[in-house]
C-alpha positions in Angstrom: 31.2 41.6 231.6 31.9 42.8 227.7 34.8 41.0 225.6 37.5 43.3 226.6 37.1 42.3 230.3 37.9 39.1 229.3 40.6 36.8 230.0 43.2 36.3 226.9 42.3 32.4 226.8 38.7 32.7 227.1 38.8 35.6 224.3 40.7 33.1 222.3 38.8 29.8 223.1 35.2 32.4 221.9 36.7 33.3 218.9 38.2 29.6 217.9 34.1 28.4 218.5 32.9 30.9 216.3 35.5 30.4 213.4 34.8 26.7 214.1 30.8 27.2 213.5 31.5 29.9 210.9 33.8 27.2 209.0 30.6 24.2 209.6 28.2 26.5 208.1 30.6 27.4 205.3 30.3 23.4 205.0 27.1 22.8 205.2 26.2 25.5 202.6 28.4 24.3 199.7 27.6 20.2 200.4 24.1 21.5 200.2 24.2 23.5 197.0 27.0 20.2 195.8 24.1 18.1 196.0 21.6 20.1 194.5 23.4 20.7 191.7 24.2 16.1 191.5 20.5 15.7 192.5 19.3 18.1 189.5 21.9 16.4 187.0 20.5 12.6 188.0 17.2 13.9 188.5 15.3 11.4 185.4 13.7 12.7 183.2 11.1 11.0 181.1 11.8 9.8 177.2 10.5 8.4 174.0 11.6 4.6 173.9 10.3 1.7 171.6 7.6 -0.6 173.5 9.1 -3.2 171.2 11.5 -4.1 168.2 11.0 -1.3 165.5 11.9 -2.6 161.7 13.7 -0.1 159.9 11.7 2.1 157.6 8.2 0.9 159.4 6.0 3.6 160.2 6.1 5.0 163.7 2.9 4.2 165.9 1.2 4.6 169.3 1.7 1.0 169.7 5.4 1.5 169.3 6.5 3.8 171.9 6.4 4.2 175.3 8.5 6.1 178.1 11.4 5.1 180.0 13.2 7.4 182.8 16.9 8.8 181.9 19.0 10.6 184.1 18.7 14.4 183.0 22.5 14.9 182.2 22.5 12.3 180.0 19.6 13.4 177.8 20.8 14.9 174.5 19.0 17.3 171.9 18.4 13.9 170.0 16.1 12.8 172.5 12.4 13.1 172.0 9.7 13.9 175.6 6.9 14.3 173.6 6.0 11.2 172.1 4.0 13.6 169.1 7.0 14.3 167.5 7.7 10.7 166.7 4.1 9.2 165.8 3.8 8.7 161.8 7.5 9.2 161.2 9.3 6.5 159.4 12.8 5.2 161.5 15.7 5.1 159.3 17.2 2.2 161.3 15.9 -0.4 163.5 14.8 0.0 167.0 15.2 -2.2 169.9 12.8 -2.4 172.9 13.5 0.3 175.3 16.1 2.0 173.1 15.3 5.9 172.8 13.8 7.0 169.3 16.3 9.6 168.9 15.2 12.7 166.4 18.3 12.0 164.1 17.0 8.3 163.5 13.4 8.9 162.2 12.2 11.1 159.2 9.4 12.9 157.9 10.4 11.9 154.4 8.0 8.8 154.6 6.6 8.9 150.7 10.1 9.3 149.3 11.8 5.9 148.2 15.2 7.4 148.4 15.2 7.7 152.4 15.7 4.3 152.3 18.1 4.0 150.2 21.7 3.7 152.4 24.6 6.3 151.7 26.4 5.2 148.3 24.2 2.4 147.1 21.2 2.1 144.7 17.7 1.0 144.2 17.2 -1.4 141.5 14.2 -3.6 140.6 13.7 -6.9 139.6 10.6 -8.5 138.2 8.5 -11.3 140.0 5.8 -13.0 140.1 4.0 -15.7 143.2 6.8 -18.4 141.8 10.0 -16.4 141.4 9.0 -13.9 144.4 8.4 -16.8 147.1 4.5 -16.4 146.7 4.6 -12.7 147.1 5.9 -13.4 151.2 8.7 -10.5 151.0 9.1 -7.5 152.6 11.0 -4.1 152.8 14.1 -5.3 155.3 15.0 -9.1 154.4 17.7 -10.0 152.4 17.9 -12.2 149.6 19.9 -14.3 147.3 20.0 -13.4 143.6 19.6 -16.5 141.5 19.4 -16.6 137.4 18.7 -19.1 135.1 20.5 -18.2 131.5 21.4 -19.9 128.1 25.2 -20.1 127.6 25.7 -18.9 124.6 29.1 -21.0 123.2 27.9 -24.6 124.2 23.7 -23.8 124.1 23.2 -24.9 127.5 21.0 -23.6 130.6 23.1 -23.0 133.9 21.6 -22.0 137.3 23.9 -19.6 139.1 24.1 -17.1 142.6 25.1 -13.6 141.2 24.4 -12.3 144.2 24.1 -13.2 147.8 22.3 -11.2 151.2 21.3 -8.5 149.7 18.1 -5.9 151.1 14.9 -5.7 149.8 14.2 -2.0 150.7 10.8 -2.0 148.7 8.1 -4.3 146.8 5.8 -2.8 144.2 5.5 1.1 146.0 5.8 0.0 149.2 8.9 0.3 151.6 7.7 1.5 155.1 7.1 -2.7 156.4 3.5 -2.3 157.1 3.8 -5.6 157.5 0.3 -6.4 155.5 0.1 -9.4 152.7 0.1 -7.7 149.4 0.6 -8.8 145.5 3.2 -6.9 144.2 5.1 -7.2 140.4 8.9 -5.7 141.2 11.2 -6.3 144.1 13.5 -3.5 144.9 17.3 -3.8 146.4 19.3 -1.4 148.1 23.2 -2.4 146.0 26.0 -1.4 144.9 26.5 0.9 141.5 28.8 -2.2 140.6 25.6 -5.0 141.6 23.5 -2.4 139.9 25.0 -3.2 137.0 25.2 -7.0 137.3 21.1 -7.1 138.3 20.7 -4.9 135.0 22.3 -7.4 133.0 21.0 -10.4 134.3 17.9 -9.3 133.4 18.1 -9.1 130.3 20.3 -12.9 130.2 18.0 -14.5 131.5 15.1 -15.5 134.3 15.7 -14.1 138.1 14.9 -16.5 141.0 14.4 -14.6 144.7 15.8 -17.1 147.3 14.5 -15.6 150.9 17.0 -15.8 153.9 15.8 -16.5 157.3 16.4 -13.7 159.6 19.6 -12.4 161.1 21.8 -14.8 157.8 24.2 -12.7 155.8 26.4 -15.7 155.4 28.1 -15.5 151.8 29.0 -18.9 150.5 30.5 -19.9 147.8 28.5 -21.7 145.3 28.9 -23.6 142.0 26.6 -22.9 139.1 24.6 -25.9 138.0 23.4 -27.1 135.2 20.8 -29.4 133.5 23.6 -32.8 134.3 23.5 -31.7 137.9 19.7 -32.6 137.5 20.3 -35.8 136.7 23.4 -36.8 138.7 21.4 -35.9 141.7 18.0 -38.3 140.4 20.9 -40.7 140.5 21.9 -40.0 143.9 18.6 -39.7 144.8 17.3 -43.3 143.2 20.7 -45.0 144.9 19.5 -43.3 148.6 22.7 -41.7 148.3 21.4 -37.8 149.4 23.8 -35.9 151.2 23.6 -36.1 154.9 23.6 -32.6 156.0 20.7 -31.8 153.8 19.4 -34.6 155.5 20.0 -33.1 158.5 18.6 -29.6 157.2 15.4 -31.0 156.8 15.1 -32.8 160.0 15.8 -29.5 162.1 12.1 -28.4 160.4 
């Protein structure tokens, strides 16, 4: 019995089977190819993170990275898989642990003091020694409080005074890359403003510049009075009647 011999119902209910198979392969075939083409986009795909917290402008070493996987859609030109093309490459910015190193945040430029200097300031030095530069203890990447000691010159008296609060050491003597090695050093360099710049200049030549070091994570501006050589002795005072401020009190006791 051929096709044509058949009845009009069966020749229908034949044809309805096939379209119905036809149409399930049709399916199959694009949900398959669909989820090749999701399965190749979240496929992972291994990059360069940081094994641990990266200083900015620290020297890139085996120590420091490691690999992390990364969904392949996701991964960007920036992104390094070959962990060679960030060894000995200075980060411009801090890493995290397990952040990528992306190629846009490191440089070859390590001998060069101006890759560390950020977009519109300047590098200016100060000279110190083991009493003004906290006993040679800072490094490229803390910030610091300004202080000078100068002679007014109307009433012929010495002042103490903040010019200039949290700003970044970006380099002492030659060295800005944080290798993180004890070192004597004579100059102290920040990363300021052409208008701090300025200030730093002429304070230097006013009078003496103390370094005060701020703990880690404190860019807390606040306003301070200048004090003089009475301030001295009004706090002896104080100090002789048991009278010392509580909260310095309480300062001290944290430590």
């Amino acid at each position: 019995m051929n096709f044509k011999e058949l009845k009009t119902e069966t020749k229908l209910l034949l044809i309805s089977l096939l379209s119905g198979l036809l149409a399930a392969l049709l399916i199959y075939f694009f949900v398959s190819e669909k989820e090749k083409f999701i399965l190749q986009k979240i496929e992972p795909v291994k990059v360069v993170v940081a094994a641990k917290y990266i200083p900015a402008w620290s020297e890139i070493t085996e120590d420091m990275v490691d690999f992390a996987d990364m969904p392949k859609n996701w991964v960007t030109d920036a992104h390094i898989l070959d962990p060679k093309k960030a060894l000995k490459k200075v980060a411009i910015g801090p890493f995290i642990k397990s952040e990528p190193i992306l190629i846009n945040k490191i440089t070859e430029r390590g001998e060069e003091l101006n890759t560390a200097i950020p977009l519109g300031l300047r590098a200016v030095s100060v000279g110190v020694n083991e009493i003004t530069g906290v006993s040679y203890m800072i490094k490229p990447g803390d910030y610091v409080d300004l202080i000078l000691t100068y002679e007014d010159s109307r009433e012929k008296k010495l002042y103490t005074a903040t010019i200039l609060q949290a700003i970044k050491v970006i380099a002492v003597g030659n060295n800005f890359k944080m290798k993180g090695k004890e070192e004597i050093y004579s100059t102290v360099t920040f990363a300021v403003s052409p208008e701090e710049a300025e200030i730093i200049t002429f304070a230097k030549e006013k009078g003496k510049i103390n370094l005060a070091l701020r703990p880690i994570g404190d860019r807390t501006v606040e306003k301070i009075r200048q004090v003089s050589f009475n301030d001295i002795l009004n706090q002896i005072k104080k100090t002789e009647k048991g009278e010392e401020e509580k909260f310095i009190l309480q300062k001290r006791e944290e430590f």
